[in-house]
C-alpha positions as CSV (number, residue, x, y, z in Angstrom):
1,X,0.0,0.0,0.0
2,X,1.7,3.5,-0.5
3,X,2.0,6.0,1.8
4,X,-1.1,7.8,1.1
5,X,-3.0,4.8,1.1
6,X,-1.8,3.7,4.5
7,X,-1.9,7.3,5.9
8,X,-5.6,7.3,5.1
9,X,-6.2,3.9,6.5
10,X,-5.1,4.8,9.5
11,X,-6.9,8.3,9.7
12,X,-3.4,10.2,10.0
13,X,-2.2,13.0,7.7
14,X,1.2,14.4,6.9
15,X,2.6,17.3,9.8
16,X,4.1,20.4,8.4
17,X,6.2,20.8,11.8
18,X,8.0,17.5,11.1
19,X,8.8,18.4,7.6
20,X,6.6,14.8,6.5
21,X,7.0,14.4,2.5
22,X,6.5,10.9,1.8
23,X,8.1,9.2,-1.7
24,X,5.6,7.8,-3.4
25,X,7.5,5.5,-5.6
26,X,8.6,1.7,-4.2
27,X,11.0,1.3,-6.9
28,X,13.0,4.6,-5.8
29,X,13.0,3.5,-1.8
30,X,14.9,-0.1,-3.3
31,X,17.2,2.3,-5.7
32,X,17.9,4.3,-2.7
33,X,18.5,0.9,-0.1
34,X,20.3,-0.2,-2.6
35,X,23.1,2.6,-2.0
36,X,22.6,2.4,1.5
37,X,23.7,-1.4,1.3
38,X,26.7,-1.3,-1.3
39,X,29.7,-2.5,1.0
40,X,28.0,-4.5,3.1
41,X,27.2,-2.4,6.3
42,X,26.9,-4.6,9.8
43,X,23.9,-1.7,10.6
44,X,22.0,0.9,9.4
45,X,20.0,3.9,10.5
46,X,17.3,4.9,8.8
47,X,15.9,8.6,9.6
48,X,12.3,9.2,9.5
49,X,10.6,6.0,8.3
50,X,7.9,7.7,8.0
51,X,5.3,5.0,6.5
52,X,8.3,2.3,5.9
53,X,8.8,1.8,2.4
54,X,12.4,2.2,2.9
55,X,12.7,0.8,5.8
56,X,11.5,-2.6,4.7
57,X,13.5,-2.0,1.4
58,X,16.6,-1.8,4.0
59,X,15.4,-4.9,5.9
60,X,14.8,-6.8,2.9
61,X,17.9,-8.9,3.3
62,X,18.0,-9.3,6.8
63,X,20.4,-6.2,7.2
64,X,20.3,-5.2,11.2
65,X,18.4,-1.6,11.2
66,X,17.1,1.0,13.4
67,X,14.7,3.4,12.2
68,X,14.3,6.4,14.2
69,X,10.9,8.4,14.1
70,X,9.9,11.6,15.9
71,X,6.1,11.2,15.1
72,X,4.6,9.2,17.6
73,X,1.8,8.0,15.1
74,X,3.9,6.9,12.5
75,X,6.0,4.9,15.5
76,X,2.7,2.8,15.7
77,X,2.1,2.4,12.4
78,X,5.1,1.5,11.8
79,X,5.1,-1.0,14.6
80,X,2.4,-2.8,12.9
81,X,3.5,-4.2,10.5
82,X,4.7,-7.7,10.2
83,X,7.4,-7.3,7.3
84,X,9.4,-4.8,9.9
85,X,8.8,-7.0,13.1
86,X,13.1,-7.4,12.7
87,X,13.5,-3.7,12.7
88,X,14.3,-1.8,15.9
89,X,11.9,1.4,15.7
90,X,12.3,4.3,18.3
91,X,10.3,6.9,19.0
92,X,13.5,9.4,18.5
93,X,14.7,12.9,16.9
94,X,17.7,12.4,15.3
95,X,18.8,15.8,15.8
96,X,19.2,14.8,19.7
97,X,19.5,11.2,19.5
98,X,23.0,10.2,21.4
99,X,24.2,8.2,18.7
100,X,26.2,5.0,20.1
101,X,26.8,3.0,16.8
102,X,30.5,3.7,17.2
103,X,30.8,-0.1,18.3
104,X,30.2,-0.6,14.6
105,X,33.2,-1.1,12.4
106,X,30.9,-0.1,9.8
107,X,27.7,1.4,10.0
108,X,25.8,3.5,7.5
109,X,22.9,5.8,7.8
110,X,19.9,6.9,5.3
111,X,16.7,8.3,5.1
112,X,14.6,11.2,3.3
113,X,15.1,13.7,5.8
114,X,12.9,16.7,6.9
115,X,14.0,19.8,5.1
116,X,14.4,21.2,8.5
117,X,17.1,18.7,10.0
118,X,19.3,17.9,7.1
119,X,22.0,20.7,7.1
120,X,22.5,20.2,10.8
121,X,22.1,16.9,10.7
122,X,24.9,15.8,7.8
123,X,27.3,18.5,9.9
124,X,26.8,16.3,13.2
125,X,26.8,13.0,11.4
126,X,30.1,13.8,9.2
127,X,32.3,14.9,12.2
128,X,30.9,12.3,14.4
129,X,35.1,11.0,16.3
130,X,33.7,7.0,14.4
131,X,30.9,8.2,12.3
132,X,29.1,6.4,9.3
133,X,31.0,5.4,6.3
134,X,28.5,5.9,4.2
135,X,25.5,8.4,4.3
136,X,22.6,8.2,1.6
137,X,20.1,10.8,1.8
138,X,17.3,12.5,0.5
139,X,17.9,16.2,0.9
140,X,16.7,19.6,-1.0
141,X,18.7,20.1,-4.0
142,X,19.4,23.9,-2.9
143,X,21.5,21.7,0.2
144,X,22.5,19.2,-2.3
145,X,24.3,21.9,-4.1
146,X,25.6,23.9,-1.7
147,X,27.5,20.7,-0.1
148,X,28.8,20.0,-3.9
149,X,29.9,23.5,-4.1
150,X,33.5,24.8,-5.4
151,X,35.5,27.4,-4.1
152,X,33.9,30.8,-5.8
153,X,30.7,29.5,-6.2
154,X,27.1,31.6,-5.1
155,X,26.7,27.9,-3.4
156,X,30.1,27.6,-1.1
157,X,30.0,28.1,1.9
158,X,30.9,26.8,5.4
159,X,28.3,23.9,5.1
160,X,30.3,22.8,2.1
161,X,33.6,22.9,3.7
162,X,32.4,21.5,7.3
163,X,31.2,18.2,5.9
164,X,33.8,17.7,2.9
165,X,36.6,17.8,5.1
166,X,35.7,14.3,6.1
167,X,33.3,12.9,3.6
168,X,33.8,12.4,-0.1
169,X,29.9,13.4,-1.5
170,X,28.5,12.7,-5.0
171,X,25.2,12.9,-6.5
172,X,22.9,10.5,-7.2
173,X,20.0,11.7,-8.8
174,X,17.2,14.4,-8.5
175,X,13.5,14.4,-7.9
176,X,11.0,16.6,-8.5
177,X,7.8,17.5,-6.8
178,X,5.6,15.1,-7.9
179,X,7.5,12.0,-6.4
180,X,6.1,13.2,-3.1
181,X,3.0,13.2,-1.1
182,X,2.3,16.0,-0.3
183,X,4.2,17.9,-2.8
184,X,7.1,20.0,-1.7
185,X,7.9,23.1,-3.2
186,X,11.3,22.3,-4.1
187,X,13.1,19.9,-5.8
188,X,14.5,17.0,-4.3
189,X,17.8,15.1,-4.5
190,X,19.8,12.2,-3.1
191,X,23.3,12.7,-2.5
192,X,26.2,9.5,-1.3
193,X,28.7,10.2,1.3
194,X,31.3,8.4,1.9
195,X,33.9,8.9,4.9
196,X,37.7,9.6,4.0
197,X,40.6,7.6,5.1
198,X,41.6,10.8,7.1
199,X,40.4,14.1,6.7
200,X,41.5,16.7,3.9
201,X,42.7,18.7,6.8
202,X,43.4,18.1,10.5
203,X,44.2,21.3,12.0
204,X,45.6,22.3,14.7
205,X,42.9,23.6,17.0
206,X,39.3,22.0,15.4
207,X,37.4,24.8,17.6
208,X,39.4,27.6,15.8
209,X,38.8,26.1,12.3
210,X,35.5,25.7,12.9
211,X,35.1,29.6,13.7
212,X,37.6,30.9,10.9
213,X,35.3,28.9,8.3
214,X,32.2,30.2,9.7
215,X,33.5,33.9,10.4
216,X,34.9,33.8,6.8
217,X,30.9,33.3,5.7
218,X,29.7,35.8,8.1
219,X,29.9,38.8,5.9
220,X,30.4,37.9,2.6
221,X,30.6,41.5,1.2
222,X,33.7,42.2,3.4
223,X,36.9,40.8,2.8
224,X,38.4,38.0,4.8
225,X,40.1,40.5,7.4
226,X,37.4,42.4,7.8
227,X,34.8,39.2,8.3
228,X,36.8,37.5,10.5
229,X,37.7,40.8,12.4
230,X,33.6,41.0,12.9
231,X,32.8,37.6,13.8
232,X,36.3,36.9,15.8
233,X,36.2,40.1,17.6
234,X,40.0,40.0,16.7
235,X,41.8,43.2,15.5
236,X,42.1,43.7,11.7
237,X,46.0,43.8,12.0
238,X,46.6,40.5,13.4
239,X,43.8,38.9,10.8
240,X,46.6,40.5,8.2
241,X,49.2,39.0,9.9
242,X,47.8,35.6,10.2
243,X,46.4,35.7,6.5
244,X,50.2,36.9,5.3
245,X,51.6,33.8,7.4
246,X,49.1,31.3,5.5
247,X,50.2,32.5,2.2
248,X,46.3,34.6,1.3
249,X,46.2,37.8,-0.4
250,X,44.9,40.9,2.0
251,X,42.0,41.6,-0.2
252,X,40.7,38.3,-0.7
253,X,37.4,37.1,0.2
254,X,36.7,33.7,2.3
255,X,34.0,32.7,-0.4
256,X,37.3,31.8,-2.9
257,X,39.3,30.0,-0.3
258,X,39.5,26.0,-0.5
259,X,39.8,24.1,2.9
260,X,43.6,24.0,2.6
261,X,43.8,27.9,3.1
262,X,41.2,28.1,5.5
263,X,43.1,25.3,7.5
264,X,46.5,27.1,7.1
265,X,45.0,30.6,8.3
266,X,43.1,28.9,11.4
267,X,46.8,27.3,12.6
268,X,48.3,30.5,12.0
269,X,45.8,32.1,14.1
270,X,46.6,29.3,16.9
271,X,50.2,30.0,16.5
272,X,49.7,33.5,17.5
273,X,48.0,32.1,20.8
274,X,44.0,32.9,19.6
């Protein structure tokens, strides 16, 4: 039954504060558990089940998963149903959830997740200290880009450098409005991640980096000195200093750095004890 079907069955209807647009199409939940399996996970997450077409597409092959759902309803439904009696369902949100699958050599995670939760989401996934090596998810393509983003780009930005410092990310394919119940406004898109062997860059202090990449997005008409000067409450000069010792150009901008430079100026900033 699809997701409509079972919704109405049960007398429920999609909520607009979880973010709830279901896929209608079975053959794209297998597509999409079909990335989610490639290389043989010991376990998957699934986040927001919603009414379990991927989920059981997950279980199919008796592949350990936990499906974590916010909406209480849908927890029963899902519950249920016969076909995911091997699945472990909680009644969780994912953006809290304390996440203790680091006993997994390998673990992966996937899901069509709430427009609301995916940028902070894929951040606190990607830099979890023994995170998933793999991530497939269903995000808005406006996130989709942005994480894809080059240097220079309208799209770059901190998200882009935060999570592709420690995940390789590809496309998969898009889809439009019309795969979903209820239609979203937006197009859709599911993106692969895949963890690195080690980080592009391992910086000295993580903290500083973190707030150099971010500060260097705060004001993006400014320059890099004067963004960071803002956002760091650190005087202009030594921003000069620190951007002269990394090897960056006074007048450039943080929207044209890659993560190499931003990691070079966020150790020089260490190395002058900030």
């Amino acid at each position: 039954m699809s997701a409509r079907g079972q919704l109405n069955a049960a007398g429920l209807h999609p909520k607009k504060r979880f973010g709830q647009n279901f896929l209608l199409d079975e053959s794209l939940c297998i597509k999409i558990a079909d990335l989610a399996l490639s290389e043989a996970p010991e376990y998957i997450v699934e986040i927001g089940p919603g009414t379990g077409a991927l989920t059981a597409a997950l279980a199919r092959d008796g592949c350990c998963v936990r499906a974590l759902e916010i909406d209480r309803d849908l927890v029963a439904l899902l519950r249920e149903r016969s076909d995911l009696s091997s699945v472990d369902i909680l009644e969780a949100d994912a953006l809290t959830y304390a996440w203790p699958e680091s006993r997994f050599e390998r673990w992966h995670v996937a899901g069509n997740l709430p427009y609301n939760i995916a940028t902070p989401l894929l951040v606190t996934l990607s830099q979890l200290e023994r995170g998933p090596q793999r991530i497939v998810a269903m995000i808005q393509k406006d996130v989709a880009d942005r994480l894809l983003a080059a240097p220079g780009t309208a799209s770059y930005g901190s998200l882009t450098v935060a999570v592709s410092n420690a995940m390789e990310i590809r496309r998969a394919f898009t889809l439009g409005p019309g795969a979903f119940y209820p239609r979203p406004k937006v197009d859709s898109t599911v993106i692969v991640l895949n963890r690195r062997a080690r980080p592009l860059v391992e910086p000295i202090d993580p903290r500083l980096f973190e707030k150099v990449v971010r500060g260097s997005f705060a004001y993006r008409r400014k320059t890099l000195a004067n963004s960071l000067s803002r956002s760091l409450s650190i005087e202009r000069a030594e921003i000069l200093v620190a951007m002269q010792a990394a090897g960056i150009n006074e007048d450039e901008r943080g929207e044209r750095l890659d993560i190499d430079s931003f990691a070079r100026l966020a150790d020089a900033l260490a190395g002058r004890g900030f």
